[in-house]
N, CA, C and O atoms as a GROMACS GRO file, in nm:
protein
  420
    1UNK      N    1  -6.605  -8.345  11.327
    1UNK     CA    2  -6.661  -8.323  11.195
    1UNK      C    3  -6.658  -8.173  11.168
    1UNK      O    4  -6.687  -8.094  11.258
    2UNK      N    5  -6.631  -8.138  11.067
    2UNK     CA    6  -6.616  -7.990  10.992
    2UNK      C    7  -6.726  -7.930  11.013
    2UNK      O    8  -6.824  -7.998  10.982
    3UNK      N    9  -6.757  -7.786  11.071
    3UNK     CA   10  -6.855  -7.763  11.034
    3UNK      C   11  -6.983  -7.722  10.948
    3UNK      O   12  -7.103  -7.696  10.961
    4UNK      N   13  -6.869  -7.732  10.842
    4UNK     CA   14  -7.005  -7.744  10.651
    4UNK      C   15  -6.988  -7.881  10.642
    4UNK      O   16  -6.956  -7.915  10.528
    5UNK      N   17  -7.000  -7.998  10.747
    5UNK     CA   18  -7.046  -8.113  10.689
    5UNK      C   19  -7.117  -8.183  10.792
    5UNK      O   20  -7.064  -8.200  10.902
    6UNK      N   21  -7.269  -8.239  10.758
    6UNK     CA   22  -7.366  -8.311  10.866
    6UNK      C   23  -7.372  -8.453  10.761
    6UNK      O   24  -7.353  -8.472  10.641
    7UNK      N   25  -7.398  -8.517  10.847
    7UNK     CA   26  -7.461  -8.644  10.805
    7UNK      C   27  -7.609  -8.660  10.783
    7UNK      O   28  -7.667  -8.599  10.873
    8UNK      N   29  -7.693  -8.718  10.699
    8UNK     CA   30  -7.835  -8.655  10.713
    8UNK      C   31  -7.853  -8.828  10.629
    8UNK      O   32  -7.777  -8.862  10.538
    9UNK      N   33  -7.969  -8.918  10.685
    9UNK     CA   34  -7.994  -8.998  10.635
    9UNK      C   35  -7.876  -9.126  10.599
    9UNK      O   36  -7.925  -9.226  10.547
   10UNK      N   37  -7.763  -9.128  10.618
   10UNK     CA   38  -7.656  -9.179  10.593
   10UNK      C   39  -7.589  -9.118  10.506
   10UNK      O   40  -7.478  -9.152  10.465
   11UNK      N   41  -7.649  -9.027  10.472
   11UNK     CA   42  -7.540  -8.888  10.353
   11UNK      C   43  -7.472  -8.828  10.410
   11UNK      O   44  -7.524  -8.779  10.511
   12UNK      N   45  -7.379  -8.806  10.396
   12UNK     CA   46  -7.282  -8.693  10.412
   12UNK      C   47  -7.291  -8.603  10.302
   12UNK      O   48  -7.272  -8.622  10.182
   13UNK      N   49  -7.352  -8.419  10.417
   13UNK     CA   50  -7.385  -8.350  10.286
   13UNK      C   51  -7.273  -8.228  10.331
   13UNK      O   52  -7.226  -8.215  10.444
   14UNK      N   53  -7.245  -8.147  10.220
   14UNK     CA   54  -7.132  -8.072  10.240
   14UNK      C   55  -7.173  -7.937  10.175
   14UNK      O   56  -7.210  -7.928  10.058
   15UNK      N   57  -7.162  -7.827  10.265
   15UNK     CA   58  -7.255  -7.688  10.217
   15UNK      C   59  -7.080  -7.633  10.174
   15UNK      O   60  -6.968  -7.659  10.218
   16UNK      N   61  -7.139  -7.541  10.061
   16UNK     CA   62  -6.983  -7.502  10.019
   16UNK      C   63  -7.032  -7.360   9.930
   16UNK      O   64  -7.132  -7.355   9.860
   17UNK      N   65  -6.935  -7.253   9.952
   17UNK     CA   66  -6.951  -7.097   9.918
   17UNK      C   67  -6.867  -7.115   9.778
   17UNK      O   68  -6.751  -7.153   9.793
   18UNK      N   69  -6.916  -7.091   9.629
   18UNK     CA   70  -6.838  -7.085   9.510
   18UNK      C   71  -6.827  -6.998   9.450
   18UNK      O   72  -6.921  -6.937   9.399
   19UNK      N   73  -6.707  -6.968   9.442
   19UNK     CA   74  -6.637  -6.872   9.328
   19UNK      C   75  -6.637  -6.873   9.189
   19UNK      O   76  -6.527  -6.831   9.151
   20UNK      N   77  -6.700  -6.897   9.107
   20UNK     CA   78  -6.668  -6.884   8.971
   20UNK      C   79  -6.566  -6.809   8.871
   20UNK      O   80  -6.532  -6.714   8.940
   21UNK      N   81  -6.522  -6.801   8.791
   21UNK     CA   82  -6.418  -6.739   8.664
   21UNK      C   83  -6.330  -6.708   8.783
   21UNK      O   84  -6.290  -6.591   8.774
   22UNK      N   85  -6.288  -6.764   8.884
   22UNK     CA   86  -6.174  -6.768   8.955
   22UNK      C   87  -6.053  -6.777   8.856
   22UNK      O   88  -6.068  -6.829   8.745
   23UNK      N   89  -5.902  -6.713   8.909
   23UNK     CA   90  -5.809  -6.754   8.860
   23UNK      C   91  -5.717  -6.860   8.879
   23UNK      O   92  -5.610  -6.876   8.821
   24UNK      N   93  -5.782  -6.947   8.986
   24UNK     CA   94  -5.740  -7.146   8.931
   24UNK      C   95  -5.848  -7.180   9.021
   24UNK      O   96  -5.925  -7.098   9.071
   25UNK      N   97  -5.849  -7.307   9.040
   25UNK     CA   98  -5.921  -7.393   9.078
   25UNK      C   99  -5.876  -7.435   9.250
   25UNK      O  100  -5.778  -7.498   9.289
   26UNK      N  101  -5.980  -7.378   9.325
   26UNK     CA  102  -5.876  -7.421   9.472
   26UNK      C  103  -5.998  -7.440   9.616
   26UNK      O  104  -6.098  -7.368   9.623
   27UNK      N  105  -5.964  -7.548   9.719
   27UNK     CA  106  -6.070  -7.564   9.790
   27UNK      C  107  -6.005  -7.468   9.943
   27UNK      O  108  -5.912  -7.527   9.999
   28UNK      N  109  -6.037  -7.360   9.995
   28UNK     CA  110  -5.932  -7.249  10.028
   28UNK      C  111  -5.985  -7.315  10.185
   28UNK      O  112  -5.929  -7.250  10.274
   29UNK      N  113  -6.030  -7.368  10.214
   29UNK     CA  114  -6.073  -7.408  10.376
   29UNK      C  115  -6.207  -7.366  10.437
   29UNK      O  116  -6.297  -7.384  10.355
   30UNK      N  117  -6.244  -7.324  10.537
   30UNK     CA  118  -6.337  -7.342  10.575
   30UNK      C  119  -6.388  -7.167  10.603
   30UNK      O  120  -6.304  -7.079  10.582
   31UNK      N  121  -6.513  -7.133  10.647
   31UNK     CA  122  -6.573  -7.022  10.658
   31UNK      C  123  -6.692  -6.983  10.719
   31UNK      O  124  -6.795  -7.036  10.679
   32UNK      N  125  -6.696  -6.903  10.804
   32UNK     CA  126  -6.799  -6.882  10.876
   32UNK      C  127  -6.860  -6.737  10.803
   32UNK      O  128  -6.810  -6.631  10.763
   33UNK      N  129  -6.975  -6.787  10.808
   33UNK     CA  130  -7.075  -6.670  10.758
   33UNK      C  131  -7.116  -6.579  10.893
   33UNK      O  132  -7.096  -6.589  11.014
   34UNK      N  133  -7.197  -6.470  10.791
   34UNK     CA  134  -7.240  -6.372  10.918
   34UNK      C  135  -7.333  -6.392  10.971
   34UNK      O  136  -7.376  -6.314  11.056
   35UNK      N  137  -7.402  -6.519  10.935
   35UNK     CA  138  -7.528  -6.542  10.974
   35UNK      C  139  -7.486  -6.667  11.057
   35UNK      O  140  -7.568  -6.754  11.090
   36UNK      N  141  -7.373  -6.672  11.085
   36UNK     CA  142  -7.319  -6.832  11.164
   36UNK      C  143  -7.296  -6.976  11.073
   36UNK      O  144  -7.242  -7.072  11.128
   37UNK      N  145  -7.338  -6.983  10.941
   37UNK     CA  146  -7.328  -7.064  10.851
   37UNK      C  147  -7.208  -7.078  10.888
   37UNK      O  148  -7.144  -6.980  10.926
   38UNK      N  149  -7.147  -7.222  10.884
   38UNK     CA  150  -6.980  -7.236  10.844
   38UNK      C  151  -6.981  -7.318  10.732
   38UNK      O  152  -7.021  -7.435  10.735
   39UNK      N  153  -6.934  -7.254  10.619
   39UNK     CA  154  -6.942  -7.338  10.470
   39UNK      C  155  -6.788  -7.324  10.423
   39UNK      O  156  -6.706  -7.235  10.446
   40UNK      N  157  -6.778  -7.470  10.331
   40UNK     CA  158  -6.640  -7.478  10.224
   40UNK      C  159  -6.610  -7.366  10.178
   40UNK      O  160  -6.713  -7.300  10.160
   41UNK      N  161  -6.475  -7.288  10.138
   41UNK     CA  162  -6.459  -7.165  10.013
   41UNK      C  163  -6.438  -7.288   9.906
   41UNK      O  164  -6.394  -7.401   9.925
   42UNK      N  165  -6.487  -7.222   9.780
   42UNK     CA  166  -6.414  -7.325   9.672
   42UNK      C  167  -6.397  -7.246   9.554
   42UNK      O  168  -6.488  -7.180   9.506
   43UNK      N  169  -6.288  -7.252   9.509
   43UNK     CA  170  -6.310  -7.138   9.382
   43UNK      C  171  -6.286  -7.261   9.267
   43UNK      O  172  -6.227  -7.366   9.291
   44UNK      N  173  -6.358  -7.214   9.108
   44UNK     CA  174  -6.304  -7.292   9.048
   44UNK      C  175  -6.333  -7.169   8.900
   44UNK      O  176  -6.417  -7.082   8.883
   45UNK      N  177  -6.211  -7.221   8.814
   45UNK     CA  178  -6.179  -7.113   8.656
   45UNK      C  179  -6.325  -7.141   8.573
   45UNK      O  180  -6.357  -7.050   8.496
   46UNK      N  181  -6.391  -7.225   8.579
   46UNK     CA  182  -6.497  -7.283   8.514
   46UNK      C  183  -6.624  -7.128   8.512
   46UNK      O  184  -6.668  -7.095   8.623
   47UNK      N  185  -6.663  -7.062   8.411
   47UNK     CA  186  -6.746  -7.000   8.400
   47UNK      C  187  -6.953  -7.010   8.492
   47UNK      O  188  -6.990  -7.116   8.541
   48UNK      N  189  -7.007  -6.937   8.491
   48UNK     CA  190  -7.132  -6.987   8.610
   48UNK      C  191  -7.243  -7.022   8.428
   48UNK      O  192  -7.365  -7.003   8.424
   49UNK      N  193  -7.217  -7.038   8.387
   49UNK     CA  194  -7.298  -7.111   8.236
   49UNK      C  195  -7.355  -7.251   8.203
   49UNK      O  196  -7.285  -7.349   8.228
   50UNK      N  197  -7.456  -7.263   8.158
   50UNK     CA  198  -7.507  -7.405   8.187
   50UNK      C  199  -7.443  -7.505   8.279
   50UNK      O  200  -7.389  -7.606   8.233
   51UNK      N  201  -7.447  -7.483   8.387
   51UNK     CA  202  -7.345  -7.605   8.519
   51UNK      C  203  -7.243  -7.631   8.493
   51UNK      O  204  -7.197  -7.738   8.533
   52UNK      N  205  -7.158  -7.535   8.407
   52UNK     CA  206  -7.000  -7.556   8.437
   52UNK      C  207  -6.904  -7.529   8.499
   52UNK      O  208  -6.787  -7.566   8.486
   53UNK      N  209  -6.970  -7.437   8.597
   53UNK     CA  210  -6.893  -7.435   8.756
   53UNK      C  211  -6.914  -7.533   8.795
   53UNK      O  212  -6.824  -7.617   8.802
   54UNK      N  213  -7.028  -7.555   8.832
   54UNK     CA  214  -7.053  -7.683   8.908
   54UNK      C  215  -7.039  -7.809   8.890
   54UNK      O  216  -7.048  -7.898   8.974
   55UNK      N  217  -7.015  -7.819   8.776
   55UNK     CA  218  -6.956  -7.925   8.715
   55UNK      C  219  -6.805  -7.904   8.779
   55UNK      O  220  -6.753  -7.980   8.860
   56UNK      N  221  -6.770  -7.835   8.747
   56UNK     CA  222  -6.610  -7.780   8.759
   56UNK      C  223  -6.582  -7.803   8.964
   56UNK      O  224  -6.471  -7.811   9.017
   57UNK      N  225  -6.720  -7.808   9.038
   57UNK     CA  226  -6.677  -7.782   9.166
   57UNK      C  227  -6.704  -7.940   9.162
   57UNK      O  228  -6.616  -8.006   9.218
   58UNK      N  229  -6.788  -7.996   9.117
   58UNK     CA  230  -6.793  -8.168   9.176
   58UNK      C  231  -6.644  -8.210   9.163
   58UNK      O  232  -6.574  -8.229   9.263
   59UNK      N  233  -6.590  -8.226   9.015
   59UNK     CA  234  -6.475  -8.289   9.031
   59UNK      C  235  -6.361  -8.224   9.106
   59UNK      O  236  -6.256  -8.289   9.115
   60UNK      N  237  -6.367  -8.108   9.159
   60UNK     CA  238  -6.265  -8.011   9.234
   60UNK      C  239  -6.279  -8.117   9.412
   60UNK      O  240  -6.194  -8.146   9.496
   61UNK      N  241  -6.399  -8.140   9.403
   61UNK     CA  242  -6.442  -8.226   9.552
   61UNK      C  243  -6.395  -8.357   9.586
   61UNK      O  244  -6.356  -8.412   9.689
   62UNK      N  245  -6.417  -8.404   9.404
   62UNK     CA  246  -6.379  -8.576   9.406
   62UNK      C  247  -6.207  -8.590   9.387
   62UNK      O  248  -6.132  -8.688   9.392
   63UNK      N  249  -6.189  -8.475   9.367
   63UNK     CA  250  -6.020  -8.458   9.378
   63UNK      C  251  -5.957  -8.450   9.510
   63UNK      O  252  -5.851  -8.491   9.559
   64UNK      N  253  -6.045  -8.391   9.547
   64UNK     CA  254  -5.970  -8.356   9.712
   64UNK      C  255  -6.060  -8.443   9.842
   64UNK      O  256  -6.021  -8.448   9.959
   65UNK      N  257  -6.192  -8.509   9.788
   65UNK     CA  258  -6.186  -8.623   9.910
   65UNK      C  259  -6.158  -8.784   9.863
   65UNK      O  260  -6.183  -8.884   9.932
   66UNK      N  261  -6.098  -8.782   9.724
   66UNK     CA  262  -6.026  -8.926   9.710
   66UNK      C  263  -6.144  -8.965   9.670
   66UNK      O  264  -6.115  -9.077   9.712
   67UNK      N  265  -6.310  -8.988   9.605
   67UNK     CA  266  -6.385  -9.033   9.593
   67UNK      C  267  -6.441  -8.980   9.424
   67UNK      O  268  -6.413  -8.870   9.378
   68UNK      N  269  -6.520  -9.081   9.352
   68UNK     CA  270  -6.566  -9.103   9.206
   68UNK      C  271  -6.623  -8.963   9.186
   68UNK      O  272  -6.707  -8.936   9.271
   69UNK      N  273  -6.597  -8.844   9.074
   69UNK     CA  274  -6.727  -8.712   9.074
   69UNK      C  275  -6.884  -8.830   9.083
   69UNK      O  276  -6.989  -8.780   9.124
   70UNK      N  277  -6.883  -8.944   9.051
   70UNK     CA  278  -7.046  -8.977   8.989
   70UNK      C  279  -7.103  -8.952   9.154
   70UNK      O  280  -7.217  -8.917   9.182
   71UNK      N  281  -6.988  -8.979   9.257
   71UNK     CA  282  -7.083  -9.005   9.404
   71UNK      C  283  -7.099  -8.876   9.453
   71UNK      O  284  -7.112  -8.874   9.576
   72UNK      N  285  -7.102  -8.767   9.397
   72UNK     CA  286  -7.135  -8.608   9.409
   72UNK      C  287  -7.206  -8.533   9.319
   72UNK      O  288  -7.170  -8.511   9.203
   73UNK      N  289  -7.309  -8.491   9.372
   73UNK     CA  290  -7.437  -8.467   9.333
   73UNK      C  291  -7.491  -8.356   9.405
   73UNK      O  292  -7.532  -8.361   9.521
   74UNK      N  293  -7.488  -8.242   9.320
   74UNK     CA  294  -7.594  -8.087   9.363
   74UNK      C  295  -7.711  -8.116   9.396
   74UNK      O  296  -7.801  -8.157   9.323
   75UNK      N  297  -7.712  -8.092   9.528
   75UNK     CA  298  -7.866  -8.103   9.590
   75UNK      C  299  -7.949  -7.975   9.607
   75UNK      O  300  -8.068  -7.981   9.637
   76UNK      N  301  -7.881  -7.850   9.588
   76UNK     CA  302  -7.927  -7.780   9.624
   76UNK      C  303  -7.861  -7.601   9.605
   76UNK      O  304  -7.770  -7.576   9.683
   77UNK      N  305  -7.894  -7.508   9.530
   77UNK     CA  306  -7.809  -7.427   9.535
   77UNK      C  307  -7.739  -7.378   9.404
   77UNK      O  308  -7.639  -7.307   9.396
   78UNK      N  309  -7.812  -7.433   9.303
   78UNK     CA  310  -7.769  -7.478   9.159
   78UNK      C  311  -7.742  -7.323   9.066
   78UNK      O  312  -7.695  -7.317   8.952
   79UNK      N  313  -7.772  -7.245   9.123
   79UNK     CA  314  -7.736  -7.072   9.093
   79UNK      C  315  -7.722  -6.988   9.147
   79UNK      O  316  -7.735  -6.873   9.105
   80UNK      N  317  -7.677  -7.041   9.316
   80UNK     CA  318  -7.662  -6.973   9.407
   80UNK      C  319  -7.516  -6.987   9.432
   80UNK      O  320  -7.449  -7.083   9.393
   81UNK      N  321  -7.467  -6.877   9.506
   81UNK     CA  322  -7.349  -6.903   9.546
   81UNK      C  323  -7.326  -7.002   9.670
   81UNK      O  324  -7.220  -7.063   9.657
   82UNK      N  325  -7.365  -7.021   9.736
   82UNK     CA  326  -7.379  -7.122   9.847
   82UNK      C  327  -7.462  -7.275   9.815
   82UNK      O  328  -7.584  -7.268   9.797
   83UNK      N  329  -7.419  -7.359   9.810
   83UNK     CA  330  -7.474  -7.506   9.732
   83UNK      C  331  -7.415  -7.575   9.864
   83UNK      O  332  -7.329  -7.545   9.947
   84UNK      N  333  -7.526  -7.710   9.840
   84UNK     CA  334  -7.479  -7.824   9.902
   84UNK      C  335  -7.492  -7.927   9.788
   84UNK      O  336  -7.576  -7.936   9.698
   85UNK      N  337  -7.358  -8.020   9.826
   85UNK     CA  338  -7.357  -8.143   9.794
   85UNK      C  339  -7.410  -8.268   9.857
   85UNK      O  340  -7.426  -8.271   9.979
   86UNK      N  341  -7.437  -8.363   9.787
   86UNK     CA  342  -7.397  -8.515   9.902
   86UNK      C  343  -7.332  -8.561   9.815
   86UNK      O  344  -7.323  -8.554   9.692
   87UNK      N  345  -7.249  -8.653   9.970
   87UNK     CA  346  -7.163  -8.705   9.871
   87UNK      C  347  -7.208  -8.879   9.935
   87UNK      O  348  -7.201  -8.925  10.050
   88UNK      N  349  -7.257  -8.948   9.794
   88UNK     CA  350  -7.318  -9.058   9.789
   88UNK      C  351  -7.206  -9.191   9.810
   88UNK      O  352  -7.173  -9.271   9.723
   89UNK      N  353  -7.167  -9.188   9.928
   89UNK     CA  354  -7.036  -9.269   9.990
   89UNK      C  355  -7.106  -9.352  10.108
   89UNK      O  356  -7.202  -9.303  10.168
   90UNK      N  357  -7.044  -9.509  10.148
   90UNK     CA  358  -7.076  -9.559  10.238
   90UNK      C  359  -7.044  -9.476  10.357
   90UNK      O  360  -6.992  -9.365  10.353
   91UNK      N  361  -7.094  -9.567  10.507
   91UNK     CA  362  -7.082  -9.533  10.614
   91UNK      C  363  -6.930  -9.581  10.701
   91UNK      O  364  -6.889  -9.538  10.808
   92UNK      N  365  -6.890  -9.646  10.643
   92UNK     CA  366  -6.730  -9.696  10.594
   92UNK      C  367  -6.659  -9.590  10.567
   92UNK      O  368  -6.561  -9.575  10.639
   93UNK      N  369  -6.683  -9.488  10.462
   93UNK     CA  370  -6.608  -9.423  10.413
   93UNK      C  371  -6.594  -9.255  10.443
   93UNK      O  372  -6.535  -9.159  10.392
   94UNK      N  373  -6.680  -9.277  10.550
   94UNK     CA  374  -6.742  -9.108  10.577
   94UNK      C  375  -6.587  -9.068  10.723
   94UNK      O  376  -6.526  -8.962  10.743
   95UNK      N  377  -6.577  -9.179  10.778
   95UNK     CA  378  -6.446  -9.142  10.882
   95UNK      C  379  -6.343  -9.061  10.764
   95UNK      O  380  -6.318  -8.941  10.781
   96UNK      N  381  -6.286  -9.137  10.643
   96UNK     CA  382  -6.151  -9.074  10.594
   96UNK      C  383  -6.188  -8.994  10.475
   96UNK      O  384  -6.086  -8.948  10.423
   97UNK      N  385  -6.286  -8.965  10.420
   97UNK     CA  386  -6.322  -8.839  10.357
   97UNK      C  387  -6.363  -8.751  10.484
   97UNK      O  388  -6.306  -8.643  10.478
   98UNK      N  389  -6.434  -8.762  10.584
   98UNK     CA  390  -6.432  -8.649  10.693
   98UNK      C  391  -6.271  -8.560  10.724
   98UNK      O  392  -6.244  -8.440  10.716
   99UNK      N  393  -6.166  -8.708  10.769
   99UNK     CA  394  -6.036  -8.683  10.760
   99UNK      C  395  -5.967  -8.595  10.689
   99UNK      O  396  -5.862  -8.542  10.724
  100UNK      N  397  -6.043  -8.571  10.552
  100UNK     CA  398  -5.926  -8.484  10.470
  100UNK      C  399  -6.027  -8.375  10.449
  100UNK      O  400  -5.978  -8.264  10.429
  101UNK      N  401  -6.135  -8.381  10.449
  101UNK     CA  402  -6.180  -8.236  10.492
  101UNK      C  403  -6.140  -8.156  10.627
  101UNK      O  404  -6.135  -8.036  10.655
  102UNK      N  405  -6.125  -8.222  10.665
  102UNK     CA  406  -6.113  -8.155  10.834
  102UNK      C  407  -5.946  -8.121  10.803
  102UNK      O  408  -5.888  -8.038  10.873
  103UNK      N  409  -5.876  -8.196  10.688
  103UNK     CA  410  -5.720  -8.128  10.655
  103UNK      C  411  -5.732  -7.974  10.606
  103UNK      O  412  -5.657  -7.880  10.632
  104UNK      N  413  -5.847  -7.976  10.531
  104UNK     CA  414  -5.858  -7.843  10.459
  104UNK      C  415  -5.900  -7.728  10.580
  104UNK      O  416  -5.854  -7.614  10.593
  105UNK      N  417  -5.980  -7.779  10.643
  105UNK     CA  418  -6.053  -7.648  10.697
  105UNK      C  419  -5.946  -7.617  10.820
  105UNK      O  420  -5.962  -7.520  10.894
   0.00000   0.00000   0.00000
């Protein structure tokens, strides 16, 4: 398992570092902080203005782990540069979305 992603309750939650007014939209792999954090890079063109980055980063997520934006949901981090998601997916489905994260990082 990646290390910006734990399982917590049957969630799979996914800590991720965002870029805003980036010049495209891109999930760049994985990252270790200085504090030992290892979080997603994610840049996306979407401005940091009423949740339209973040808007802009859910479906950037549901693009790249094959899963609905509705089952991704900001838990945390909502004007910060560092956010977590969950992503509201069975226990079925956490092996091959793990799979293609673990492609990225």
């Amino acid at each position: 398992m990646p290390g910006f992603c734990k399982i917590e309750k049957g969630k799979l939650l996914l800590r991720a570092r965002v870029t805003p007014n980036a010049a495209r939209d891109a999930v760049e792999g994985s990252e270790t902080r200085d504090d030992g954090q290892q979080v997603l890079r994610v840049r996306v063109r979407a401005v940091p203005d009423k949740g339209r980055a973040n808007t802009a980063v859910t479906r950037l997520l549901a693009r790249t782990t094959g899963i609905a934006p509705s089952a991704i949901r900001l838990t945390s981090g909502a004007t910060a540069r560092i956010k977590t998601f969950c992503l509201d997916i069975s226990a079925e489905q956490h092996p091959a979305v793990l799979a293609r994260l673990a492609e990225i990082a």
